[in-house]
KOLZA-855993 format. One record per residue (C-alpha): y negated, z negated, x. Coordinates in nm, 4 decimals. Layout:
% residues N
Y	Z	X
...
END
This chain:
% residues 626
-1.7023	-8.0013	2.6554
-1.9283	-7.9540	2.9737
-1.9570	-7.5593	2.8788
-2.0114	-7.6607	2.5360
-2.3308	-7.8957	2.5815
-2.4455	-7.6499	2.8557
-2.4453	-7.3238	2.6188
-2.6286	-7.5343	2.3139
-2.9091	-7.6905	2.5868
-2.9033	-7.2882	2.6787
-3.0223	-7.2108	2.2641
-3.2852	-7.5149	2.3142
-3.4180	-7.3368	2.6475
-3.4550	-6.9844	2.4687
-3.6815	-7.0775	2.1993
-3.9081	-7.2918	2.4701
-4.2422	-7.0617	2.5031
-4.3416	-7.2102	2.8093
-3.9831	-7.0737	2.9796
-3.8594	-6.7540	3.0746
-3.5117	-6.7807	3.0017
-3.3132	-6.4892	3.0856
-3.1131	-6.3825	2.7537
-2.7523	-6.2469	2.7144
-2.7120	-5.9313	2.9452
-2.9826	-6.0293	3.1808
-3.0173	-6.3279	3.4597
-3.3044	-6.4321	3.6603
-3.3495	-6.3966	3.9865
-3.5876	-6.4287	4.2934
-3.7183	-6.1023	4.3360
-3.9651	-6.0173	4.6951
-4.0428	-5.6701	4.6536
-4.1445	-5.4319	4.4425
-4.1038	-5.0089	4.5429
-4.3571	-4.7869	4.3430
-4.2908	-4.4850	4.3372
-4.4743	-4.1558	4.2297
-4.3103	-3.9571	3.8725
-4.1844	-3.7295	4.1204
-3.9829	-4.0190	4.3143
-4.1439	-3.9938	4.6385
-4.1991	-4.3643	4.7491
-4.5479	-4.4663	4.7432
-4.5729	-4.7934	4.8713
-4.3704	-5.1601	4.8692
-4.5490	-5.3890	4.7006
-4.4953	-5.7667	4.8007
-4.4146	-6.0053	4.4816
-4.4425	-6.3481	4.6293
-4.6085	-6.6146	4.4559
-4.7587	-6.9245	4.5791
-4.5661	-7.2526	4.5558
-4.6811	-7.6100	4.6368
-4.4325	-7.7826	4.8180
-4.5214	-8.1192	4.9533
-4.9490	-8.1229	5.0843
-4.8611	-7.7596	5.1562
-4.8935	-7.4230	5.0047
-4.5475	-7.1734	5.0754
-4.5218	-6.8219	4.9351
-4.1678	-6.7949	4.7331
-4.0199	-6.4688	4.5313
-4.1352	-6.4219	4.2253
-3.8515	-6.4926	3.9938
-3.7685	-6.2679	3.6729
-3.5636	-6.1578	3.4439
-3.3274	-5.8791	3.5680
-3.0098	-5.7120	3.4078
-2.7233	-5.9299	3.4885
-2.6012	-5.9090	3.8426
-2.2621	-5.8567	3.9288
-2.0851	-6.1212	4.1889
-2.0061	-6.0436	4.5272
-1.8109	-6.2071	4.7938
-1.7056	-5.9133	5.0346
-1.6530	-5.6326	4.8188
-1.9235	-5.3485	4.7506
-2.0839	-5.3664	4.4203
-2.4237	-5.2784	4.2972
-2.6675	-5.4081	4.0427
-2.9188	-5.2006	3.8287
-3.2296	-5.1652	3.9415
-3.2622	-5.4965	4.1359
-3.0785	-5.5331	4.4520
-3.1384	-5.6391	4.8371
-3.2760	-5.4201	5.0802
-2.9323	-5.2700	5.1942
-2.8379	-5.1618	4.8743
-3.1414	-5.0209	4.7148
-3.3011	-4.8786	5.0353
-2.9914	-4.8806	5.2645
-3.1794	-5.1052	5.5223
-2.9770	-5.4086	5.7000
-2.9589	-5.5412	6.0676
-2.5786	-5.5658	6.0126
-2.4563	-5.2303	6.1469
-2.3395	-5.3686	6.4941
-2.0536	-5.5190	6.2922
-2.0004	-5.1915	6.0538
-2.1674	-4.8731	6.1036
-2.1800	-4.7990	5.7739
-2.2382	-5.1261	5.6014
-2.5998	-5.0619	5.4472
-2.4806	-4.6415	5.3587
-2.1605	-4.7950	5.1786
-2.3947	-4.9883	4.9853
-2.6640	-4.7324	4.8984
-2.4458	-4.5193	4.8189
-2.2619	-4.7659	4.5543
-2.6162	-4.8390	4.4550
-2.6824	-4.4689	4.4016
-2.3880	-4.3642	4.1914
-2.3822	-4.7286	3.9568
-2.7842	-4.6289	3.8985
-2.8142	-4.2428	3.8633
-2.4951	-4.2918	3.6249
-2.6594	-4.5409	3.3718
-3.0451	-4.3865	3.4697
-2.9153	-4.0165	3.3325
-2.8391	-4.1504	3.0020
-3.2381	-4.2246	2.9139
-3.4282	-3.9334	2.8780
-3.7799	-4.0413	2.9797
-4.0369	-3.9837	3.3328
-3.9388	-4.3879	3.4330
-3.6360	-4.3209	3.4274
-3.5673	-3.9616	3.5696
-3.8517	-4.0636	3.8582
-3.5769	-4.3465	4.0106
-3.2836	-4.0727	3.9880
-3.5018	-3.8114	4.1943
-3.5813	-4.0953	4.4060
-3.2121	-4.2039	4.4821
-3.0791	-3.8263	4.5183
-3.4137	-3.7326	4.7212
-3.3882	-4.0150	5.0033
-3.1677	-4.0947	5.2690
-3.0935	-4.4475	5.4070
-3.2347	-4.2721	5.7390
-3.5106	-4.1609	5.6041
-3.6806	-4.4283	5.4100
-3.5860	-4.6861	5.7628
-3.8530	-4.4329	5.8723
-4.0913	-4.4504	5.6026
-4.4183	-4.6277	5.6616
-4.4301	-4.8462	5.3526
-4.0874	-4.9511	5.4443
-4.1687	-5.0219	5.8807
-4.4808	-5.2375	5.7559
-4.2439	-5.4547	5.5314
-3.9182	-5.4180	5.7656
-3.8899	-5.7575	5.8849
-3.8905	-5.9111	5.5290
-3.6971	-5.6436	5.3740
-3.3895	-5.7758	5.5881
-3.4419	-6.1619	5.5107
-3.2084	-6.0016	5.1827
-3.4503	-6.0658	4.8923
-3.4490	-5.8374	4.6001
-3.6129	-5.5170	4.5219
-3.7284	-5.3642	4.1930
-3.8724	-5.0149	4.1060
-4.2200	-4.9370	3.9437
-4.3095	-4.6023	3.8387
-4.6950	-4.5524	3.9299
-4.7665	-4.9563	3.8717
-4.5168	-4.9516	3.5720
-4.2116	-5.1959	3.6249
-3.9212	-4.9894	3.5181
-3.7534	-5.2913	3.4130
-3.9947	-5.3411	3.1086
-3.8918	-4.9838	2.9833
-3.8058	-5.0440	2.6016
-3.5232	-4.7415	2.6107
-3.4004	-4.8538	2.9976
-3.3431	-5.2060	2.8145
-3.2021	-5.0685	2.5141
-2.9361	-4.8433	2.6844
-2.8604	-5.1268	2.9714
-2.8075	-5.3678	2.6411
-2.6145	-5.1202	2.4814
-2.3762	-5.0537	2.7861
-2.2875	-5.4308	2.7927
-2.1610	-5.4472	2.4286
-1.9335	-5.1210	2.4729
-1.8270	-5.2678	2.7985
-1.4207	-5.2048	2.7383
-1.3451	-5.5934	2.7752
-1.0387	-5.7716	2.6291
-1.1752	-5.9660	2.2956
-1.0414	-6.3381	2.2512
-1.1612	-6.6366	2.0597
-1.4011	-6.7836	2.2389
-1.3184	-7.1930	2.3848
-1.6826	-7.2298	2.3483
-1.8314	-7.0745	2.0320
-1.5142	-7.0261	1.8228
-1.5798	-6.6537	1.7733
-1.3743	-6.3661	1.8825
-1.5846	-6.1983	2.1510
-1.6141	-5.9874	2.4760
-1.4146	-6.2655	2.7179
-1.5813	-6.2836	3.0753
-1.3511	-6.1889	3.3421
-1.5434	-6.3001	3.5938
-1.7887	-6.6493	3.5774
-2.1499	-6.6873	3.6614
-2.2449	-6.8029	4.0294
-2.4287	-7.1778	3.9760
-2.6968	-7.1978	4.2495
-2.8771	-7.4806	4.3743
-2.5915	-7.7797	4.4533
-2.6005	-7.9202	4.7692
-2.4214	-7.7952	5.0768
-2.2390	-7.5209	4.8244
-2.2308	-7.1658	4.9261
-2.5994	-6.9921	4.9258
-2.4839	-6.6829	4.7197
-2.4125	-6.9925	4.4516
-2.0148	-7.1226	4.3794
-1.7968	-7.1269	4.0564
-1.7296	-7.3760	3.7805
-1.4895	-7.1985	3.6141
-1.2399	-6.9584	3.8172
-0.8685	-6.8428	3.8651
-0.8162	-6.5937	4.1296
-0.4895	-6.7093	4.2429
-0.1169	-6.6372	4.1091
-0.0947	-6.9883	4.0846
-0.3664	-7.0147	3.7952
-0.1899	-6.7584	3.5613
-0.0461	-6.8501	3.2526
0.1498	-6.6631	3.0084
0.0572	-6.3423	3.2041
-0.3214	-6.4379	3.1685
-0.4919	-6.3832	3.4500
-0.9146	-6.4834	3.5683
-1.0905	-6.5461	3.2614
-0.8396	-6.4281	3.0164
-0.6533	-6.7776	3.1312
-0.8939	-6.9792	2.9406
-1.0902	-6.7450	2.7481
-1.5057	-6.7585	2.7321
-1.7253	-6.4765	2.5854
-1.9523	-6.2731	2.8418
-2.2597	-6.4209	2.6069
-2.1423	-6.8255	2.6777
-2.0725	-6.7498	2.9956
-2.3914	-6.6147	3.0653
-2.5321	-6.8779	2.8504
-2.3493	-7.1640	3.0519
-2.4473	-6.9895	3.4012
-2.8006	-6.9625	3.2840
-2.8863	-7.3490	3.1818
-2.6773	-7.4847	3.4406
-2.8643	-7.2604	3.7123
-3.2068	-7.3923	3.5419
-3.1239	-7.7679	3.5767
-3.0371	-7.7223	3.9439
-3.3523	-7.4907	4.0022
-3.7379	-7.6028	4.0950
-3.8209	-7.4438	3.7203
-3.6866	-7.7698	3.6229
-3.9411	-8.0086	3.6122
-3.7119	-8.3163	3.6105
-3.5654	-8.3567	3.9864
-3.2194	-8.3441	4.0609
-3.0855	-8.6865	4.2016
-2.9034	-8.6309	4.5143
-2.6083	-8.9199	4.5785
-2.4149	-8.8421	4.8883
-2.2728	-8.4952	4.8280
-2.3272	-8.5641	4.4502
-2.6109	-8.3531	4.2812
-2.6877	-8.4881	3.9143
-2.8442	-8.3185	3.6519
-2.8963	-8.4638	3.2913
-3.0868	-8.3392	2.9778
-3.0518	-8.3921	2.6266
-2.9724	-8.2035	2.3424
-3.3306	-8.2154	2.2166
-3.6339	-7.9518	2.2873
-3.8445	-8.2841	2.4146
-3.8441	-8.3021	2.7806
-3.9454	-8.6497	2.7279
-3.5991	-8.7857	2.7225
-3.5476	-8.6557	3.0712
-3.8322	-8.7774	3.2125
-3.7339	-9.1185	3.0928
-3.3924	-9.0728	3.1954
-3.5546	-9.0007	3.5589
-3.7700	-9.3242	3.5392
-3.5281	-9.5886	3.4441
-3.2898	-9.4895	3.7275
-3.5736	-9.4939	3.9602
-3.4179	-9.3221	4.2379
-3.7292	-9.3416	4.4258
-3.5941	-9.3838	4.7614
-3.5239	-9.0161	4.8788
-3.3765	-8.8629	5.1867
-3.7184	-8.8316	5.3430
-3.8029	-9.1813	5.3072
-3.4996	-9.4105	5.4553
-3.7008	-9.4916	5.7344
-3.9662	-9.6743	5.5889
-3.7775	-9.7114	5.2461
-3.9919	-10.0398	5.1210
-4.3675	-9.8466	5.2312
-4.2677	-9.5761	4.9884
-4.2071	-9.8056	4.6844
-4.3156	-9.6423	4.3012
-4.5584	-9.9282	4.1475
-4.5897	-9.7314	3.8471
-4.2057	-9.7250	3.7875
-4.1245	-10.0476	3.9085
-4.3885	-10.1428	3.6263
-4.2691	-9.9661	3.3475
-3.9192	-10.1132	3.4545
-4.0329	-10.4502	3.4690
-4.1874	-10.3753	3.0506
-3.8901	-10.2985	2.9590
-3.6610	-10.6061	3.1720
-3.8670	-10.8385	3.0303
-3.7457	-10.6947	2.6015
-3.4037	-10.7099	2.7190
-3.4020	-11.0203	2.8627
-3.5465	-11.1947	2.5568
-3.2637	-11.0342	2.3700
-3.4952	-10.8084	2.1836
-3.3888	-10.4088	2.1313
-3.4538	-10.1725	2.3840
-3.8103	-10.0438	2.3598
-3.8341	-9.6857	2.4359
-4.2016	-9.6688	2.3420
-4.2849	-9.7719	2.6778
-4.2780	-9.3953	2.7688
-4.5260	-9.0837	2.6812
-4.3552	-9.0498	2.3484
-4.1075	-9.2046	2.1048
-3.7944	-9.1340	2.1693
-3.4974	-9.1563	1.9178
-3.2024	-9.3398	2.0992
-2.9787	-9.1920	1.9450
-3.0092	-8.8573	2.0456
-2.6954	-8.7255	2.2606
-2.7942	-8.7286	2.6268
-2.5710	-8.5687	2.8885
-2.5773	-8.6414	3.2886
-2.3275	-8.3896	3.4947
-2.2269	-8.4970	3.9193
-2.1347	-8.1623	4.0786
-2.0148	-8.1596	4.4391
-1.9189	-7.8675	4.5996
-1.5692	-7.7404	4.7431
-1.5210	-7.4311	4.9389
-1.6387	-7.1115	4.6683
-1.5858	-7.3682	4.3855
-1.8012	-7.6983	4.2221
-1.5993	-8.0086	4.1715
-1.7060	-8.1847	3.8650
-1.7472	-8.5634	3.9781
-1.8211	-8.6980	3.6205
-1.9373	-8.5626	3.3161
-2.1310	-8.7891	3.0957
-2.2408	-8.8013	2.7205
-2.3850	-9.0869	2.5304
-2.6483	-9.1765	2.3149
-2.9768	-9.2132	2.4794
-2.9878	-9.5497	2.3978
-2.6729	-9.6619	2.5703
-2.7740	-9.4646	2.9391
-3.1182	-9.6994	2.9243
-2.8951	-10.0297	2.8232
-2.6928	-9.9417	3.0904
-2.9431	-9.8645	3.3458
-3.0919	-10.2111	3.3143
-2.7562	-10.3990	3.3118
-2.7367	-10.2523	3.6746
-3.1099	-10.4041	3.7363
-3.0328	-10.7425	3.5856
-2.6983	-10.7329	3.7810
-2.8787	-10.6843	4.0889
-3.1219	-10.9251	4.0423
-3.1924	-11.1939	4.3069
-3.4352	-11.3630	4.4681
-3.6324	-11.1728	4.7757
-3.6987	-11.2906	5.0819
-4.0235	-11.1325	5.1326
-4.2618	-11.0454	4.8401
-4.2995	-10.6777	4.9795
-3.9280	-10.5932	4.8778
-3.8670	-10.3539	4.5224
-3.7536	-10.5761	4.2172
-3.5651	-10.2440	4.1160
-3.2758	-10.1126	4.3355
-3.2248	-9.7587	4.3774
-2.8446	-9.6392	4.3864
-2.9760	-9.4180	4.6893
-3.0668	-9.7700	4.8621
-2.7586	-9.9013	4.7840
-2.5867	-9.6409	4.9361
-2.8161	-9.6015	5.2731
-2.7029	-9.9746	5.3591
-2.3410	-9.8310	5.4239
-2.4673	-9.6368	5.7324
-2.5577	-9.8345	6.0870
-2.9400	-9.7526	6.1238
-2.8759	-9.7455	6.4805
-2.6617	-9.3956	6.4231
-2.8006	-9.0852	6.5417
-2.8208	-8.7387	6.2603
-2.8556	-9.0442	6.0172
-2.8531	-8.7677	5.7027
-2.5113	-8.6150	5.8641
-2.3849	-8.9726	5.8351
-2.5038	-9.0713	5.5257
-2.4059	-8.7228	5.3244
-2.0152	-8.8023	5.5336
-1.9825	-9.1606	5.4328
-2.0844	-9.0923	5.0704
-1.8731	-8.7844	4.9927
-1.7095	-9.0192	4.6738
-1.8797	-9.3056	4.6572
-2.2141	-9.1338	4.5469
-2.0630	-9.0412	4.2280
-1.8064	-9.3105	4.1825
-2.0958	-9.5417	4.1963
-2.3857	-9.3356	3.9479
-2.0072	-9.3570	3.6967
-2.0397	-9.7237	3.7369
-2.3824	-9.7763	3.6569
-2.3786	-9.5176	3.3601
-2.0698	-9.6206	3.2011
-2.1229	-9.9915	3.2587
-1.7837	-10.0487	3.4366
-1.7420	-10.2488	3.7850
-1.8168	-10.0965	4.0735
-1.6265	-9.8723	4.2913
-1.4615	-10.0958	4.5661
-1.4922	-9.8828	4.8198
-1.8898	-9.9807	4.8102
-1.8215	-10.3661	4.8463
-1.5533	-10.3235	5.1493
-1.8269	-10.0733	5.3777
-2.1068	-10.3473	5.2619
-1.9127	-10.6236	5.3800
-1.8095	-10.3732	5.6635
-2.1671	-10.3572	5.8079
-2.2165	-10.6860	5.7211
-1.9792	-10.7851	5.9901
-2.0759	-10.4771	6.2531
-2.4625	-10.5138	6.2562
-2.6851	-10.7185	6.4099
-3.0460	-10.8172	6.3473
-3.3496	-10.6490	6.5544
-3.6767	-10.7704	6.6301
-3.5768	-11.0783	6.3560
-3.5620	-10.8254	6.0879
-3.2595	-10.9119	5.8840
-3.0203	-10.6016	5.9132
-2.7025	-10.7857	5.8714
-2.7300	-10.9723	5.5525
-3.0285	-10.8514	5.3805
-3.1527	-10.8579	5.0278
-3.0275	-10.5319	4.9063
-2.6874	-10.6208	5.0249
-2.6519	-10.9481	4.9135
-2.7845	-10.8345	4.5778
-2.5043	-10.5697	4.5732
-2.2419	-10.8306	4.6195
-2.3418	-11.0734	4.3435
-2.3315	-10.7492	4.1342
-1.9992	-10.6162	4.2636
-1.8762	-10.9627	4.1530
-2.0316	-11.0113	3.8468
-1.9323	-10.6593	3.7093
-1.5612	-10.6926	3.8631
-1.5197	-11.0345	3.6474
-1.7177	-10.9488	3.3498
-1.4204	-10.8408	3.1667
-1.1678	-11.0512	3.2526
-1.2559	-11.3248	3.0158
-1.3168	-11.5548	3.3260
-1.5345	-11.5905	3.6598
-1.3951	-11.7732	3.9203
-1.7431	-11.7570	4.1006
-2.0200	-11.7772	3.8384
-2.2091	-12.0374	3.9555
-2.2743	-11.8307	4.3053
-2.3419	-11.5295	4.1134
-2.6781	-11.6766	4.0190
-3.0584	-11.5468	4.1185
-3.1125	-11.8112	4.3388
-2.9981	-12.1134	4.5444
-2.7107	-12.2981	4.3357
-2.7111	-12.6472	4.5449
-2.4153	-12.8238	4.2518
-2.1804	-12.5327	4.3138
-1.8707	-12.6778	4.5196
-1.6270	-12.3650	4.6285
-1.6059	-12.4028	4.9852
-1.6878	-12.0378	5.0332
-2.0357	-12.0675	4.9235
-2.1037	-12.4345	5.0602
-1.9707	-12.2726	5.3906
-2.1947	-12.0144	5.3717
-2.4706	-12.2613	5.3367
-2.3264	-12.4834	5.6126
-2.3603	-12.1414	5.8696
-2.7843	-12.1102	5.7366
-2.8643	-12.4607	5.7759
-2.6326	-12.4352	6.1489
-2.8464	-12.1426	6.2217
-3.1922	-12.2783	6.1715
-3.1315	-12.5771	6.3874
-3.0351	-12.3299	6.6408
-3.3862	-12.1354	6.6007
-3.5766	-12.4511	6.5519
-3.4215	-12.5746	6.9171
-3.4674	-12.2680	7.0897
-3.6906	-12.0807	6.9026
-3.6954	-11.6952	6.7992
-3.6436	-11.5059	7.0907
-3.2654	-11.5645	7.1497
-3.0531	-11.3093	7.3398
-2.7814	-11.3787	7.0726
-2.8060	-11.6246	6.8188
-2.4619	-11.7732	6.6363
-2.4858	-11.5107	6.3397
-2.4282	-11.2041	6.5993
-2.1918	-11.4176	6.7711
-1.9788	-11.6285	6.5023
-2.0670	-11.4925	6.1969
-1.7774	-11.2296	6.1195
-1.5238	-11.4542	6.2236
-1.6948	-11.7313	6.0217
-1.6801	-11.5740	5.7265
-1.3056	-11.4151	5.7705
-1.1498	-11.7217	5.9070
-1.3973	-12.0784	5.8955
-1.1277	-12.2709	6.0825
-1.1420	-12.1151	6.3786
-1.5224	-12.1519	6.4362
-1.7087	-12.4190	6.2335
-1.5851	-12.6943	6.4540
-1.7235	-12.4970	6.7360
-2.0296	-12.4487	6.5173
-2.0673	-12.8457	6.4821
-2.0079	-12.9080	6.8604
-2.3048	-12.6746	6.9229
-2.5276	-12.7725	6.6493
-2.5172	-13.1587	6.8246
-2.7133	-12.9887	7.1363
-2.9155	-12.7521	6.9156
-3.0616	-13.1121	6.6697
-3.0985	-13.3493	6.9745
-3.3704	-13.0225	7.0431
-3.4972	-12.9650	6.6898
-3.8569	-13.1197	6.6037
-3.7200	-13.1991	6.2720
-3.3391	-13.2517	6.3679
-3.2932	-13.5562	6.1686
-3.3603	-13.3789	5.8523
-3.1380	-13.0804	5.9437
-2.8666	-13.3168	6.0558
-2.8935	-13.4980	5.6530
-2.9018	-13.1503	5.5643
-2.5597	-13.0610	5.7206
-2.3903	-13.4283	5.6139
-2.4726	-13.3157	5.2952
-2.2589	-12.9855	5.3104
-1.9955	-13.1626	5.4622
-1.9519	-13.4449	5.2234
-1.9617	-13.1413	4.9501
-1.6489	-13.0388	5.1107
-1.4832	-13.3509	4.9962
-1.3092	-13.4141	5.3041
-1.1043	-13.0876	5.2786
-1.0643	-12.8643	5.5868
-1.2316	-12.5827	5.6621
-1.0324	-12.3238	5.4879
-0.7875	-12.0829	5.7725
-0.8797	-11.7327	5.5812
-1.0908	-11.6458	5.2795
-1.0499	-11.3551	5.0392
-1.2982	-11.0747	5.0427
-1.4251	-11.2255	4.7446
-1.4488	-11.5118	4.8993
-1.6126	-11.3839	5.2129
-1.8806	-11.2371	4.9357
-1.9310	-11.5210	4.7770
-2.0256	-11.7059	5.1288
-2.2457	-11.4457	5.2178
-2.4219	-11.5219	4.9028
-2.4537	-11.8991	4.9953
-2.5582	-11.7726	5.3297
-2.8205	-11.5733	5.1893
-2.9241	-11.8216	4.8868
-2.9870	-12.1145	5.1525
-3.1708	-11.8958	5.3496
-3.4051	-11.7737	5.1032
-3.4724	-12.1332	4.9904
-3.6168	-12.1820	5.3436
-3.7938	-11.8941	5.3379
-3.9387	-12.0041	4.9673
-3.9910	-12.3675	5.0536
-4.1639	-12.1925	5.4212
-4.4475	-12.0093	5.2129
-4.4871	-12.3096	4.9234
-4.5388	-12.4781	5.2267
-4.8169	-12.2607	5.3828
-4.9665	-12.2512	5.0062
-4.9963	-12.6097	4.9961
-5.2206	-12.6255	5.3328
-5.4102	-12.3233	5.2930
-5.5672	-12.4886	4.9483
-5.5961	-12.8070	5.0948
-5.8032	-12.6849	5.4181
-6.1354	-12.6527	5.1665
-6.1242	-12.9780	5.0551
-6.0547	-13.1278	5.4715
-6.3767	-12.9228	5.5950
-6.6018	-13.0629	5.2592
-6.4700	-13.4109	5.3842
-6.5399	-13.3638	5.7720
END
């Protein structure tokens, strides 16, 4: 199925004009340099091919990619490509000879005999110029060359090299292309009905290399291979095991390699060790782009320090268009975007992660349009609760999510971050995209640096808004379909002050315990009672809310409003019904009080600034007066 949707998206990208797409036989590739050489092969000069890239406010100089003949894979054997190779192969040039004193003449001399062998079967100057080239050189002799000394030091960063024949690429030779074209079809292969097109073809031995995954191997890692005993069947071995044609393979290698590349205009989204890519099976880009902007993942590696600073208005707007259709029941509204788009065309979103030489598939997804964008915004509407400070994003990136797993006290943050999310990146992307509850792994580290931080500088680190809107989610998606929530009424947007469960009214109790604590002492404590009590408070009640009560006597008789704190806390306590404080609660539970925490002490923070509102438009009419 994967192969399948890759090789038709591969047909969509060949009849795109504003894409070179490399066709069957050929792949493309970075190349750096370009050797032109006279029609008598004597080496002329090395032409540099780099091409200017913006990256970021800057300007960088990257190869030039193109479309070469296929290239052949390479782990540590010797094998050479036609006319496009690296430096040690085409010119016999590499720093690597203190290892192997005859590592780059191996290779040249590979690259000789593949080249002159395929070269001698065209009959025309391009052509005959490389051969006299490649039996007129020596590896020693072009190291001393002058075109090659001026170039040396980028020559052995290992880009690739082409040949031009007086300014004439020798790749664009209509009878080179024919004959190299021609040589793949008679290529004496096994021929097998293809798994992807149906047809009996050519079967690929070997699989394309799929470049462009994070922390996979450079040289690019496989998504299809058997190289061990162990993956033979029937006396079936590599690709005749499960049998592709050389042209879907290719195909496959070449779309999948153009997702994961900067050709593609829609970014990758990087979850942990989790790269996603996604397209549709439609020549409009638009769906992509779309696809991109509902999941908003605009909080990137580079931006987890100052993650709310960094915020996308413009997508948080279009978001908030299309929240405000689905929550009044109406269809989803696509038309939001640059252009109409049919939700019902098939959309597909691939998680790779890399192992070893191989890719791990973490979840392969294909759906309607339609149903990705109903999904997305179930996750937004799930998450939905009310902020503490006006400044925070309505729309919560699964990157966010996942950042408040990780202590921002620890050092190599991104070495941490990429560790901790090795599964749940793509366990939780699943979740949103499929609609199904979250992974629990998620909830238990949440609630784990729930009870392991503490706040700085009064910034709320231990129960902030992103993590308390993660646990209502986590338990209204966990519920959802099992016909009945024990915990509904805390699973609300705001401040529920009817709901009863002791967890939540607890969790109340420990906000309205803390402010009186603040409001006696003021902000700068050492340690207030929520670094001190509040893990075990939320594990275990018993053991410290009578302590909590003793204190809170000291902490009122201190308060300038005390007596309406101390109503306050009667309140909570007669809400109770008389019951003890509960010895252990569940970790549901111990989510749900973290809501009530949370709810009670955004209330204060709400009824704080209506408050503040109230004065400042009152001061006017005061001044008139005086």
């Amino acid at each position: 199925m994967i192969l399948q949707a890759l090789y038709k998206y591969y047909q969509i990208l060949l009849h795109d004009p504003d894409l070179e797409i490399a066709r069957p036989g050929y792949s493309n590739a970075p190349v750096s340099y370009a050797l032109n050489l006279s029609n008598e092969g004597e080496l002329l000069d090395v032409i540099p091919l780099f091409v200017p890239v913006q990256q970021g406010k800057k300007t960088v100089e990257r190869p030039r990619r193109m479309n070469v003949p296929e290239q052949v894979k390479r782990s540590v054997n010797i094998a050479a490509n036609f006319l496009c190779d690296n430096a040690a192969y085409v010119l016999g040039l590499s720093g690597k000879e203190t290892k192997d004193a005859q590592y780059a003449q191996k290779r040249f001399e590979a690259f000789r005999e593949t080249n002159i062998r395929l070269l001698s079967r065209v009959d025309n100057p391009l052509a005959k110029a490389v051969i006299k080239f490649l039996q007129n050189y020596t590896p020693q002799q072009l190291n001393q060359h002058p075109a090659v000394l001026r170039h040396r030091e980028g020559l052995l960063e290992g880009g690739n090299l082409i040949f031009q024949v007086e300014g004439q690429d020798v790749l664009d030779d209509p009878a080179i292309r024919r004959m190299w074209e021609n040589n793949a079809e008679d290529d004496q292969t096994i021929q097998l009905q293809c798994l992807v097109t149906g047809e009996v073809e050519p079967i690929a031995r070997l699989h394309p290399d799929i470049k462009g995954v994070r922390d996979a191997q450079s040289k690019g890692a496989s998504l299809v291979s058997f190289n061990l005993d162990a993956f033979t069947s029937f006396g079936r071995e590599q690709g005749l095991n499960s049998p592709v044609s050389q042209r879907a393979a290719a195909g496959y290698g070449v779309a999948l390699n153009y997702l994961l590349s900067n050709q593609n205009p829609n970014r990758k989204i990087h979850l942990g060790d989790t790269t996603v890519v996604y397209w549709a099976e439609s020549a409009n880009k638009s769906y992509a782009s779309a696809f991109y902007a509902l999941l908003n993942p605009q909080f990137q590696e580079d931006e987890t320090d100052q993650p709310e600073s960094k915020r996308d208005k413009d997508a948080e707007n279009l978001l908030g268009e299309i929240a405000k259709k689905v929550e009044q029941g109406k269809p989803m509204d696509l038309t939001f975007f640059e252009q109409d788009l049919d939700e019902n065309t098939r959309f597909y979103v691939l998680g790779l992660a890399p192992s070893a030489a191989r890719l791990v598939v973490r979840f392969f997804l294909s759906e309607p349009f339609g149903k990705f964008a109903g999904r997305i915004m179930q996750h937004y509407s799930d998450l939905k609760l009310v902020k503490e400070r006006a400044n925070q994003p309505d729309f919560i990136s699964p990157y966010r999510l996942l950042a408040e797993c990780v202590s921002p006290k620890v050092t190599r943050r991104e070495e941490e971050l990429k560790s901790s999310w090795s599964l749940l990146g793509g366990a939780l992307m699943r979740s949103i995209l499929t609609g199904s509850p979250y992974p629990n792994g998620l909830y238990s580290a949440i609630l784990n640096r729930i009870r392991h931080d503490t706040d700085e500088e009064n910034r709320s680190v231990k129960i902030n808004y992103v993590r308390a809107a993660y646990i209502k989610a986590h338990l209204l998606r966990k519920y959802r379909h099992q016909g009945q929530n024990p915990y509904q009424e805390a699973l609300q947007m705001s401040l529920n002050e009817s709901y009863t469960h002791p967890a939540y009214v607890l969790g109340r109790l420990f906000a309205v315990l803390e402010k009186a604590q603040k409001e006696a002492l003021g902000q700068n404590i050492n340690a207030t009672i929520k670094d001190r009590y509040f893990t075990s408070a939320c594990a275990s009640p018993a053991s410290v809310f009578p302590t909590l009560l003793r204190l809170s006597h000291h902490h009122l008789a201190k308060a300038e409003y005390g007596g309406r704190i101390d109503r306050q806390i009667q309140d909570l306590l007669n809400m109770l019904d008389a019951k003890p404080f509960p010895s252990r609660l569940s970790l549901d539970e111990q989510g749900v009080f973290v809501l009530g925490y949370y709810h009670q002490r955004a209330a204060f923070y709400t009824k704080n600034s209506e408050e503040k509102a109230e004065e400042k438009a009152t001061e006017p009419e005061e001044t008139a007066e005086m």
